[in-house]
C-alpha positions in Angstrom: 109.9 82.6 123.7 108.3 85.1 121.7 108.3 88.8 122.6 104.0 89.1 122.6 104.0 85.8 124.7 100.7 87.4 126.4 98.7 88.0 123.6 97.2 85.4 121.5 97.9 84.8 117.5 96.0 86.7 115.4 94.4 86.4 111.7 95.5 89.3 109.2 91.7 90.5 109.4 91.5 91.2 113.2 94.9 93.2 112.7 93.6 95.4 110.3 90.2 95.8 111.8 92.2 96.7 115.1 94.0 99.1 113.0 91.3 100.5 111.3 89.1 101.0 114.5 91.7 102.4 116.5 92.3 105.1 113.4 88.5 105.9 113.7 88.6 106.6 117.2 91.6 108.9 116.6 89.8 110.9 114.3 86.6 111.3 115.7 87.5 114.1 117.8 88.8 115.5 114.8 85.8 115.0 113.3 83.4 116.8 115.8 86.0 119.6 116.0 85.6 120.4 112.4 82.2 119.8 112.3 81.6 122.4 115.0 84.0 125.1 114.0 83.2 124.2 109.9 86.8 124.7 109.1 88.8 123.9 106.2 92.3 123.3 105.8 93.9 122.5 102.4 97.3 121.8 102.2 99.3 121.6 98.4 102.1 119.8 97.1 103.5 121.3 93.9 105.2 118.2 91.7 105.2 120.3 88.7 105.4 123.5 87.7 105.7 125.1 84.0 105.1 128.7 82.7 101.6 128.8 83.5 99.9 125.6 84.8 101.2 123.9 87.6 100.5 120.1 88.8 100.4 119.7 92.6 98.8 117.1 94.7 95.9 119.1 97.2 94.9 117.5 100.3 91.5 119.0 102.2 90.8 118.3 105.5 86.9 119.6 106.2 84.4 118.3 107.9 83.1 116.3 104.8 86.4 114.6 103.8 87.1 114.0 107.4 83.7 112.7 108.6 83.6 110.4 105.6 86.9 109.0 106.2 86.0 108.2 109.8 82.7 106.4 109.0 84.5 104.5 105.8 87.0 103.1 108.5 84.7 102.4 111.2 82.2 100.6 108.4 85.9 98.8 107.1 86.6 97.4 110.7 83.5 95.7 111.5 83.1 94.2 107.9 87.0 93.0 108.2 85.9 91.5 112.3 83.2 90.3 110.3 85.6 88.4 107.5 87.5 86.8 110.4 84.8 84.8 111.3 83.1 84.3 108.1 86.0 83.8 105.6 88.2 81.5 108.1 87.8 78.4 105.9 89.5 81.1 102.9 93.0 79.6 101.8 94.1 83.1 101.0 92.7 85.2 103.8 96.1 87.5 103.7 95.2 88.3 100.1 91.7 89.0 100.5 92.8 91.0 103.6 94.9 93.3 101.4 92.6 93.5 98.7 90.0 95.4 101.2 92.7 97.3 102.4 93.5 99.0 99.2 89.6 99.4 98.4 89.5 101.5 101.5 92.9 103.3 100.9 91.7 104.1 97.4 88.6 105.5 98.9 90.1 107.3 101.1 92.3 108.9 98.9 89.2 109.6 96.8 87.7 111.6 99.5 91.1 113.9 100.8 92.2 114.9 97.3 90.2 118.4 95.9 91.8 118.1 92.5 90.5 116.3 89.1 94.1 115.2 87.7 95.1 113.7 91.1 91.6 112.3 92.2 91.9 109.5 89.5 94.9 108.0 91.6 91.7 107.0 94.5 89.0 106.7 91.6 90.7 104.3 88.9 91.8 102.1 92.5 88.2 101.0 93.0 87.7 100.7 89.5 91.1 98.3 89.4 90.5 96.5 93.0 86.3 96.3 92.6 87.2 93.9 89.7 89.6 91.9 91.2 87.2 91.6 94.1 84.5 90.6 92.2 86.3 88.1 90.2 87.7 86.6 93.3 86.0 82.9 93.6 87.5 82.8 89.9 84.3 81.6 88.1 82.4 82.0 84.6 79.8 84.1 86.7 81.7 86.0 88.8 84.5 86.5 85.7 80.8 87.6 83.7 80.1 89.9 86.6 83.4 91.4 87.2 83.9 92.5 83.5 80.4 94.4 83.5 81.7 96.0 86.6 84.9 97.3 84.7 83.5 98.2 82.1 80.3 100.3 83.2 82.8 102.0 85.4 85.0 102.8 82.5 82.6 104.5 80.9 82.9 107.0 84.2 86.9 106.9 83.4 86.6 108.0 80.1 84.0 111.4 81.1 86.6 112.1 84.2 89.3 111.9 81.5 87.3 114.4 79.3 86.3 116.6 82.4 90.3 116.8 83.0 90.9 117.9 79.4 88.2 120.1 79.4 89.5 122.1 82.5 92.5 123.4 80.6 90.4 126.2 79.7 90.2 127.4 83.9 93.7 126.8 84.1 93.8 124.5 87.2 91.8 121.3 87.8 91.0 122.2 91.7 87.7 121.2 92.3 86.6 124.0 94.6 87.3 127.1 92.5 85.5 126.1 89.3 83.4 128.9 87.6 81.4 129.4 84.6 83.0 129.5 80.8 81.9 128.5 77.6 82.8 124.9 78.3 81.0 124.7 81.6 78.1 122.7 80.7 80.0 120.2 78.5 82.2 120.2 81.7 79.3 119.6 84.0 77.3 117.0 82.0 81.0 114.8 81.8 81.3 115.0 86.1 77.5 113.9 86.3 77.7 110.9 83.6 80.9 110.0 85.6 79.2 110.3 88.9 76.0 107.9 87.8 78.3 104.9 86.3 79.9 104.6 89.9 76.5 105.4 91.7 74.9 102.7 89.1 72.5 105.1 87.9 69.9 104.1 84.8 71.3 103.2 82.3 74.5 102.1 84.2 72.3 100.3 86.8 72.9 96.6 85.8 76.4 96.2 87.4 75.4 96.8 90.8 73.5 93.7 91.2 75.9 91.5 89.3 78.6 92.4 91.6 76.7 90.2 94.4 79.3 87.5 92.8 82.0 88.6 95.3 81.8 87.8 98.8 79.4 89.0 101.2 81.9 90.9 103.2 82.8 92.8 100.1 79.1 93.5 99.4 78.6 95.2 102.8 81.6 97.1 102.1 81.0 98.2 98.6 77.5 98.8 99.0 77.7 101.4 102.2 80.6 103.5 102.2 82.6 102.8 99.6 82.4 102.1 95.5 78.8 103.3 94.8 79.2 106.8 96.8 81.9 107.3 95.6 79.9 109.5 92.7 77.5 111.0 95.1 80.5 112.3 97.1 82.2 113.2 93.9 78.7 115.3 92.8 78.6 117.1 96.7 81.8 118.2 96.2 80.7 119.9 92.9 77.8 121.1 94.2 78.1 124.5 94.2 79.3 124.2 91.0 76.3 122.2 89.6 73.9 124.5 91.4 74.8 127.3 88.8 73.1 124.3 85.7 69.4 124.2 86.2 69.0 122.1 83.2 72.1 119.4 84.2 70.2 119.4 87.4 66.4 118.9 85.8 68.0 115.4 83.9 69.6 114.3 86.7 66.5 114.6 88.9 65.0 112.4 86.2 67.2 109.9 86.3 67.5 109.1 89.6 63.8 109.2 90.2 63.6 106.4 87.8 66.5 104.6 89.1 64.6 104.9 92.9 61.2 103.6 91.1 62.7 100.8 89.0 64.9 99.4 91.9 62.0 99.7 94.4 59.8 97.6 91.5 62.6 95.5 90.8 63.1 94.4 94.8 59.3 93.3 95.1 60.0 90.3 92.5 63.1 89.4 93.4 63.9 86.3 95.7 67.9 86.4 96.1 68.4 87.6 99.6 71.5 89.4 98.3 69.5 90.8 95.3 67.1 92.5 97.1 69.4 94.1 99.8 71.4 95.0 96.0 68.3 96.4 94.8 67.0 98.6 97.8 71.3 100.2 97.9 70.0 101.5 94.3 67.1 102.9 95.6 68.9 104.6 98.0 71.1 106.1 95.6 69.1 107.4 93.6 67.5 109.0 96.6 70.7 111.0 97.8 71.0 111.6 93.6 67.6 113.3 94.0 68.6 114.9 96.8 71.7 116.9 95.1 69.4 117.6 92.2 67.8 119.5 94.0 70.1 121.7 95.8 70.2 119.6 98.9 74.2 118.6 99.0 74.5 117.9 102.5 71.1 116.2 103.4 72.4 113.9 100.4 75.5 113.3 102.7 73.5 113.2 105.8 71.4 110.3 104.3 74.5 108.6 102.7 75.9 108.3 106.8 73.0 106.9 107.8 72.2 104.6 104.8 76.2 103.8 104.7 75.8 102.4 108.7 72.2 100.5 108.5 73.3 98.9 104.9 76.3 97.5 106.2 75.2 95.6 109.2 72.1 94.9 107.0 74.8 92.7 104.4 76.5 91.3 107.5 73.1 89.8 108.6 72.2 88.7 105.3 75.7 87.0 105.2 75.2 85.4 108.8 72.2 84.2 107.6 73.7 82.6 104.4 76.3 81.5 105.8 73.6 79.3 108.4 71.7 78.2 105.7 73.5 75.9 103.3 75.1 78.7 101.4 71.1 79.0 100.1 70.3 82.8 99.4 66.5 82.4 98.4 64.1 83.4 100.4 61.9 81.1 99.8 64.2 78.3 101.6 64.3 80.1 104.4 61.8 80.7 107.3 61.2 80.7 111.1 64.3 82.3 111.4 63.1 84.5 114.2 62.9 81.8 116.8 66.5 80.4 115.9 68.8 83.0 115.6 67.2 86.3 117.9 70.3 88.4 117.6 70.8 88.6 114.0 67.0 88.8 113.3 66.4 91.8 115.5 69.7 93.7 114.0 68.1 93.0 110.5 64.7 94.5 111.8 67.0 97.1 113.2 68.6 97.7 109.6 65.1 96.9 107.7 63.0 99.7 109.8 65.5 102.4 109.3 65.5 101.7 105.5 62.0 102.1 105.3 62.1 105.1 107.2 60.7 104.2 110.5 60.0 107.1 113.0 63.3 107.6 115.4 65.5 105.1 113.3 68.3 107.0 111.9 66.9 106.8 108.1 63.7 108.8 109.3 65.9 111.9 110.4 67.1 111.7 106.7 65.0 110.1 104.6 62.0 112.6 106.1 63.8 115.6 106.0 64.6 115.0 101.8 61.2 113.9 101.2 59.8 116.9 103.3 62.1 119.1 100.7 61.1 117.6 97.7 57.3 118.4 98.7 58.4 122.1 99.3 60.8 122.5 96.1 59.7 124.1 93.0 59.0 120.4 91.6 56.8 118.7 89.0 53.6 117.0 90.1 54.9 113.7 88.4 58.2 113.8 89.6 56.8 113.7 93.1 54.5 110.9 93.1 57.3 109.2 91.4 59.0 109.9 94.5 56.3 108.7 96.9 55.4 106.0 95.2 58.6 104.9 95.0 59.0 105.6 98.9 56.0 102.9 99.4 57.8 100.6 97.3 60.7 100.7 99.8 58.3 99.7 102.5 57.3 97.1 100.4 60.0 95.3 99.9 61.8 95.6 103.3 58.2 93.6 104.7 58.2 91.6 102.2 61.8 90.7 103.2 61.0 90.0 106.8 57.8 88.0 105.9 59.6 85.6 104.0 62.9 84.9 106.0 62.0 85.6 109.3 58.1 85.3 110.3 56.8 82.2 107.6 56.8 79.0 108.8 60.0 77.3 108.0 60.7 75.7 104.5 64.5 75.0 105.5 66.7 72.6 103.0 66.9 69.6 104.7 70.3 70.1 106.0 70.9 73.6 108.3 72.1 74.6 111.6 71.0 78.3 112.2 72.0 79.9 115.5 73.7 83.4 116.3 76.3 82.2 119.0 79.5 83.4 116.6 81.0 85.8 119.0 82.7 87.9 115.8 79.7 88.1 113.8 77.5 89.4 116.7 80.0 92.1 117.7 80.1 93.2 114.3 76.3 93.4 113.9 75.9 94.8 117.5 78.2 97.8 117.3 76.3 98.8 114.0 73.1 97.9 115.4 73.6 100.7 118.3 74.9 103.3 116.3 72.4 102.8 114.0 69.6 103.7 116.4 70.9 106.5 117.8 73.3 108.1 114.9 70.3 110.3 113.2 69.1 111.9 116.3 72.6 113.0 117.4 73.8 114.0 114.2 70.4 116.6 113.0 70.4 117.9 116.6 74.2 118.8 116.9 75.4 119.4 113.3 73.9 122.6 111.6 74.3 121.0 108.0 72.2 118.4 108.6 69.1 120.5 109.6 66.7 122.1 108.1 63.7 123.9 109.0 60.5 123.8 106.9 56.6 125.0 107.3 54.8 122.5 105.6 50.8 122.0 106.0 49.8 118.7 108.6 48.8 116.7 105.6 52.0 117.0 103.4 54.0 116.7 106.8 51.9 113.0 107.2 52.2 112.1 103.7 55.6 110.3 104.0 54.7 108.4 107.4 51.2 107.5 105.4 53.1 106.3 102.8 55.6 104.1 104.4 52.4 102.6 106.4 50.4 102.3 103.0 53.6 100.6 101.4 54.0 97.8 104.3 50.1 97.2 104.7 50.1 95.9 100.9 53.3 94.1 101.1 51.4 92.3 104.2 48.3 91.9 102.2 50.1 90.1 99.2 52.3 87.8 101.2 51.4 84.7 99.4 52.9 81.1 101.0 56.7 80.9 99.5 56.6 78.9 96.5 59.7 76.9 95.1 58.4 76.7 91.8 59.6 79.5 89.4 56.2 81.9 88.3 55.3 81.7 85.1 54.4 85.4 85.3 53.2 88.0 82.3 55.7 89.8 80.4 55.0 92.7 82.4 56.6 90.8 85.7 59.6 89.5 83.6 60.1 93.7 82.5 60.1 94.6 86.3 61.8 91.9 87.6 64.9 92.2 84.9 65.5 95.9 86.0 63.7 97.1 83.1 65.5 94.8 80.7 68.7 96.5 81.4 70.5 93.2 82.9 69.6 92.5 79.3 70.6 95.4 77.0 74.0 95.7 79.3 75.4 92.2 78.4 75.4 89.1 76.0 72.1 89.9 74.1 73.1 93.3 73.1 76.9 92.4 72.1 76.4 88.9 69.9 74.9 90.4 66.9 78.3 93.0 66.9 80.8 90.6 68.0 79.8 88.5 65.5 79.8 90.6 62.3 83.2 91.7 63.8 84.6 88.4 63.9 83.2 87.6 60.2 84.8 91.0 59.3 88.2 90.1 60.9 88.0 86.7 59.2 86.9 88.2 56.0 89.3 91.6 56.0 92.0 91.2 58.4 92.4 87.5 57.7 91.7 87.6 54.6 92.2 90.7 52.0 93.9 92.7 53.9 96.5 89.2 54.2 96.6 88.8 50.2 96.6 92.9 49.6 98.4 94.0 53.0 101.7 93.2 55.1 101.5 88.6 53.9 100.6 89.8 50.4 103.8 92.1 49.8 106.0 89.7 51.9 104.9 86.9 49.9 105.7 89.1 46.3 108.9 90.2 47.7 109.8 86.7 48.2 108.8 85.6 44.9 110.6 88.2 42.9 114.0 87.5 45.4 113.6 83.9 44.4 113.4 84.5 40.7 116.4 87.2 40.7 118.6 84.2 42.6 117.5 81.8 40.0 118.8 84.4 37.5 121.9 85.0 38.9 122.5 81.5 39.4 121.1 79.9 36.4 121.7 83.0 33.6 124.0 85.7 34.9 127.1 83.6 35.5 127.3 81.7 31.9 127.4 85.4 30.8 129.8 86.7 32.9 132.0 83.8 31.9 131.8 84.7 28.0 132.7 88.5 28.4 135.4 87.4 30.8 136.6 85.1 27.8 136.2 88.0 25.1 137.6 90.3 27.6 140.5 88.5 28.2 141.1 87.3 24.4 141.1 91.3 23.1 143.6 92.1 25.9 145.7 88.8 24.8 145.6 89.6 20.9 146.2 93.5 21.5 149.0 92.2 23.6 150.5 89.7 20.9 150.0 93.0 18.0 
């Protein structure tokens, strides 16, 4: 008899989403008590110590690291009770399992750990187990997608390598006690390129979509809390120290207001269910990027909670739906879905209303609030309608969204069952659906961090509620019938709807032309001249000459050595006989 006779058999992913939820519970009260006394504790364990730089291992426990753990954890469980459900035909669940589990160790690791040198432990561990989750249906696309994932986010390897080098000059690598030198802004500009390659900023943007080849769990997982904020955590932590770098700050609003316009663009002509949810977590990001250029650290983390819980249960819909439908993520073959599967429908309205902002979803309470700041910040006049504009966009594509899946009439493949009676996928979406709703309240009324007071006229107040309506009206207006057909658009759709070309510049097109003068070179040089003039050419002489001195030695040197041995021996026989 086994000793849990009571208790029924269970899969490797309910374990560790039993484990994970059970560790968020534990720390929420934690959580609230260092959010309401704002203490920090960092604890520091020396491994190495020479005359005057020492290498130690620093753990921080503040309300940041430990609020970011618990919402990582919580997010992890219900994607994992998800994966139970929706990976159960998987051969190697166990595998996949673990995987996950050292995504969300690495992150967490990420998030404890103050120091440069001992942060890449947490940072090159998404960077390793991203790829192999990417790759993992072991295909030519997925293989294609996991390699531009590597390697975009090597480029941020390399500038946190640098960064590290470059602190030798402060004497310690602790990311709270950095100050000004004459390497600073060398310094600074390293952490900020490192910080947009994992947030997928422009021009590192292309990855983020292409890792949709993994599996939808993974997506939910990566695209909330974990991969892609891992270098908008990595900037709030060096906030105070980026403040000090107006200029830094000034590119980096740039950038991500361009990221948050071409990704809002980019959604509207986009039909891949995944895509689009791919394409509105850019947006996003470059939102909370905007947010830290402009001095407003912790309304950036305040809107990466919220984003991090509506995003999530927004990929777990998108995967239930999937999952219903054939496998089939375009929009266009979908439909009616309101009247067959209610549950999952209303949590992706849920998710869909507090991307765009709604009033009293949680994304208003932070969305608003950065908006409301960027209207009162010493700001350019273009870099603000960039802002709004791309706020409408947002709107846009979230109705869009709904129009298509949920609302048209149905234009099913032949071949679907949709219904929303899966027990594990509903529990999933409901417990993320609740917090959801209610998180943004409770968290700007009880945590001083996350509000902010501002005196702004009635009409500024109204323009980002006018804008979000504005945004949604046109999307209405331009619903056209779904067509199967591919448009034959203008050049000017093909530019929006390829991310500005860079899906383009970031892979094949860009690297045939060098790949292939390298190959002629190789052929040419290393095959080839360097092989007659190099290592084959002197082993080849060397051989030669060692031939001809045998053939000598053989053939001339012993009929020699025989005559003076003759004449040797006859002078010692006639000197003998004298």
């Amino acid at each position: 008899m086994p000793l849990f006779w009571g208790f029924p058999k269970m899969k490797s992913s309910q374990i560790s989403s039993l484990f994970l939820f059970t560790y968020s519970l534990m720390l929420m009260p934690f959580t609230l008590y260092f959010f309401m006394t704002n203490k920090t504790i960092l604890v520091e364990w020396e491994m190495l110590s020479t005359s005057t730089t020492s290498i130690t291992v620093p753990f921080i426990f503040d309300p940041i690291s430990i609020s970011f753990s618990n919402l990582v954890c919580l997010i992890s469980a219900c994607v994992l009770h998800f994966s139970s459900s929706y990976m159960s035909g998987e051969t190697f669940l166990t595998r996949f399992i673990s995987l996950v589990m050292m995504f969300v160790l690495s992150m967490n690791l990420l998030v404890f750990i103050p120091s440069l040198v001992s942060l890449l432990i947490g940072w090159d561990g998404l960077g390793i187990v991203s790829f192999a989750l990417v790759i993992y249906y072991q295909n030519m696309k997925s293989m294609a997608a996991g390699m531009l994932t590597a390697l975009a986010n090597r480029v941020g390897d390399v500038m946190l390598l640098l960064s590290i080098g470059l602190c030798v000059s402060q004497g310690h690598w602790n990311i709270l006690f950095m100050w000004q030198n004459d390497l600073s802004t060398v310094l600074v500009s390293c952490i900020v390129l490192a910080a947009m390659t994992k947030s997928a900023q422009i021009p590192f943007s292309s990855w983020l979509p292409a890792a949709m080849a993994a599996p939808t769990p993974v997506s939910a997982l990566v695209h909330s809390s974990t991969l892609v904020t891992a270098g908008v955590f990595l900037l709030i932590r060096f906030s105070p120290f980026l403040n000090t770098f107006p200029e830094v700050k000034m590119a980096l609003l740039f950038i991500s207001v361009l990221t948050l316009l071409m990704a809002g663009v980019g959604a509207n002509y986009e039909y891949d269910l995944k895509k689009i949810i791919a394409l509105s977590t850019l947006s996003q990001l470059g939102v909370m990027m905007m947010s830290i250029s402009l001095g407003m650290s912790y309304l950036a983390l305040f809107h990466l909670y919220t984003h991090a819980l509506f995003k999530a249960m927004l990929f777990l819909c998108a995967g239930a739906i999937i999952h219903n439908n054939t496998n089939s993520q375009d929009i266009r073959q979908m439909g009616n879905l309101w009247s067959q599967m209610p549950l999952v429908t209303s949590c992706l309205n849920v998710a869909n209303l507090a991307l765009c902002g709604a009033p009293f979803m949680s994304g208003f309470y932070s969305k608003d609030l950065i908006l409301e700041t960027s209207l009162a910040s010493p700001c350019n006049i273009l870099m603000v309608l960039l802002i709004f504009l791309a706020t409408g966009m947002t709107a846009a594509y979230s109705i869009r969204l709904s129009l298509y899946s949920l609302w048209s009439s149905p234009s099913h493949m032949p071949l679907h069952q949709n219904f929303d009676e899966d027990k594990t996928i509903t529990q999933s979406t409901l417990i993320l659906s609740t917090i959801t709703v209610f998180i943004g309240s409770v968290m700007q009324n009880n945590i001083l961090q996350f509000s902010e007071t501002l005196i702004l006229p009635l009409p500024h107040k109204l323009t980002t509620l006018f804008v979000t309506i504005s945004g949604a009206w046109i999307a209405w207006y331009l619903a056209a019938s779904p067509k199967l057909t591919p448009a034959t658009g203008s050049k000017f759709s093909y530019f929006n709807s390829s991310m500005w070309f860079l899906s383009l510049l970031s892979t094949q097109p860009v690297i045939f032309k060098p790949l292939q003068s390298s190959g002629l070179m190789f052929k040419s040089l290393d095959q080839g001249w360097f092989e007659m003039f190099g290592g084959r050419g002197l082993f080849m002489t060397t051989k030669f000459l060692t031939k001809t001195n045998q053939t000598l030695e053989s053939n001339v040197i012993t009929p020699i050595m025989l005559v003076m041995t003759f004449w040797v021996a006859l002078a010692i026989l006639c000197v003998t006989i004298s």
